[in-house]
Steps between C-alpha positions, in 0.01 A plus 500: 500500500585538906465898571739665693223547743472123561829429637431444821354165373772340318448152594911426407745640738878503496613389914850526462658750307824474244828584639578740239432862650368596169167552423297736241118475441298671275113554411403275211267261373250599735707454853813607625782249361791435749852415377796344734791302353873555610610710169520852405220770549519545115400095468246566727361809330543303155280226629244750564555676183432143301130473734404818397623405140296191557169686665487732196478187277244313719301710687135540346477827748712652343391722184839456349600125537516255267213300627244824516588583158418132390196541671380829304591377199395199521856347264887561542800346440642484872881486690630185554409573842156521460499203313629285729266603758232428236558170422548392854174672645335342196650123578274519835191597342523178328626293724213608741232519202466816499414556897807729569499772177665821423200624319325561791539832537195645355279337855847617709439838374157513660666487902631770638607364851573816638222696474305157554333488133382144393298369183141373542486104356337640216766795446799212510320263322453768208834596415604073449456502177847708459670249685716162351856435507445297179450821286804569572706486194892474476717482164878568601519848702158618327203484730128503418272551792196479297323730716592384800721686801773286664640568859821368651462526838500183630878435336647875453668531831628133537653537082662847625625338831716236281618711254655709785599234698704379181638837432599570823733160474634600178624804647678305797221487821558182706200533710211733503132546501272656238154550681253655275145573718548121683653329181802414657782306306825420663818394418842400622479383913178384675209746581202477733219608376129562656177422398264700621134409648213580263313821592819597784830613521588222711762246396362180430754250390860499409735374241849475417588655128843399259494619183105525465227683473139522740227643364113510679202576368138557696191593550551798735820724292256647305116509689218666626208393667146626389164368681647256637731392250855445408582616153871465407718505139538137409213438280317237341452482115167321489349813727721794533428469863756427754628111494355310779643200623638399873868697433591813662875493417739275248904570560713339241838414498762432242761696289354686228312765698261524167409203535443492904302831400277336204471181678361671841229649299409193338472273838296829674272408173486153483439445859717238729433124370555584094782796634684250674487231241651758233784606779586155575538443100693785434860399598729778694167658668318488811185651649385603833115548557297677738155441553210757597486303850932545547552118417805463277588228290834486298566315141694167550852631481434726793433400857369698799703498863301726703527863364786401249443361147819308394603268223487157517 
């Protein structure tokens, strides 16, 4: 999960802001979650009310949640909520073959990227054996982990940012913004949004938002550099070791902000040729990726025009 403390490197940033002079934000799920819509403070404060609802279900940081307990205990039967997160998280382990997983928390637990703490290869490569999706074992709302931990946060933020975004229409917002530590989903007008530049605050590219989501993932939210060395969060199952490939960023778009959030992870994991050939097959999405040497490439329903991305 993005610490407060990294916020200065959200690679998503909102460039025009909503009409509406409201605004509330909150500290949850890790970052400080920003709420604008034109509707009542009490909608606002209710969409923060369902996050928090939402990060006390999901968050494996949290003693209490829903996930956590899972965790300890290894079975549960689990919210609806949970479930749903479940089954989507565990669609992409499949569909990937296992490269993007959920159980990979016992080799995530071994980084601490603030105090700089990384695994040896042998450390990382020791732990594996707790890892595999496929142990995972579902029968209606009752969960077996078969000692195993799961950890949502590749998809926690972009699930929360819908289910606001939807309750914050039910409860009669026209526009608005729900920005969640650089998860930003938008609906009602047009909103420009900035990608940042890996490793800098500067903005990169820009692109025009209507009722979607952008999510980024890369190699620098979550790094530190030891002898030499980048170490960062996304990690690979074969080694427990930080994935290497030629990606420094991935930026989806679409309208499901869970899925822009799963599906940023993924691409950062599968690297650009096989990311891009799963983006360009999954209809309603699109991808922008940012190489270690600052070229960018976009998937095919994107184009680049200078510093903007637009549709084609």
């Amino acid at each position: 999960m993005k610490k407060l403390l990294i916020l200065t490197l959200i690679p998503v940033l909102l460039l025009c802001g909503c009409s509406s002079k409201k605004s509330e934000k909150r500290l949850l799920m890790d970052t400080v979650c920003t709420v604008t819509a034109d509707c009542s403070e009490e909608s606002l404060n209710g969409a923060l009310d369902l996050c928090e609802t939402l990060d006390r279900l999901l968050s494996r940081h949290r003693p209490e949640s829903e996930v956590a307990i899972l965790n300890h205990n290894d079975e549960l039967e689990i919210s609806k909520e949970t479930l749903e997160v479940l089954v989507q998280a565990i669609y992409y382990c499949q569909k990937t073959g296992g490269k993007y997983d959920i159980t990979i928390t016992p080799a995530s637990d071994l980084y601490d990227f603030y105090s700089g703490k990384v695994p040896t290869k042998e450390q990382a490569k020791k732990v594996l054996y707790k890892v595999g999706y496929n142990r995972i074992e579902v029968k209606g709302n009752f969960v077996d982990l078969h000692n195993t931990d799961i950890d949502f946060g590749s998809i926690a933020k972009g699930y929360a940012a819908d289910k606001m975004v939807a309750y914050l229409k039910e409860n009669g917002a026209k526009n608005g913004i729900v920005n969640l530590g650089g998860n930003v989903a938008v609906f009602g007008k047009a909103y420009k949004v900035g990608i940042k530049s890996p490793f800098s605050d500067d903005v990169l590219l820009t692109v025009k938002l209507k009722n979607a989501s952008a999510v980024t993932s890369g190699i620098y939210e979550r790094s530190v550099e030891k002898d030499g060395k980048l170490y960062h969060h996304i990690l690979d199952v074969k080694t427990g070791l930080p994935i290497e490939n030629e990606l420094a960023s991935v930026t989806v778009l679409g309208k499901k902000s869970s899925e822009c959030d799963v599906l940023s992870t993924v691409c950062m994991i599968l690297g650009e040729k096989d990311a891009k050939s799963l983006i360009n097959e999954t209809k309603g999405y699109e991808a922008i990726f940012i190489k270690k040497d600052y070229s960018i490439s976009v998937s095919d329903g994107l184009k680049l025009k200078k510093n903007k991305v637009v549709y084609k």
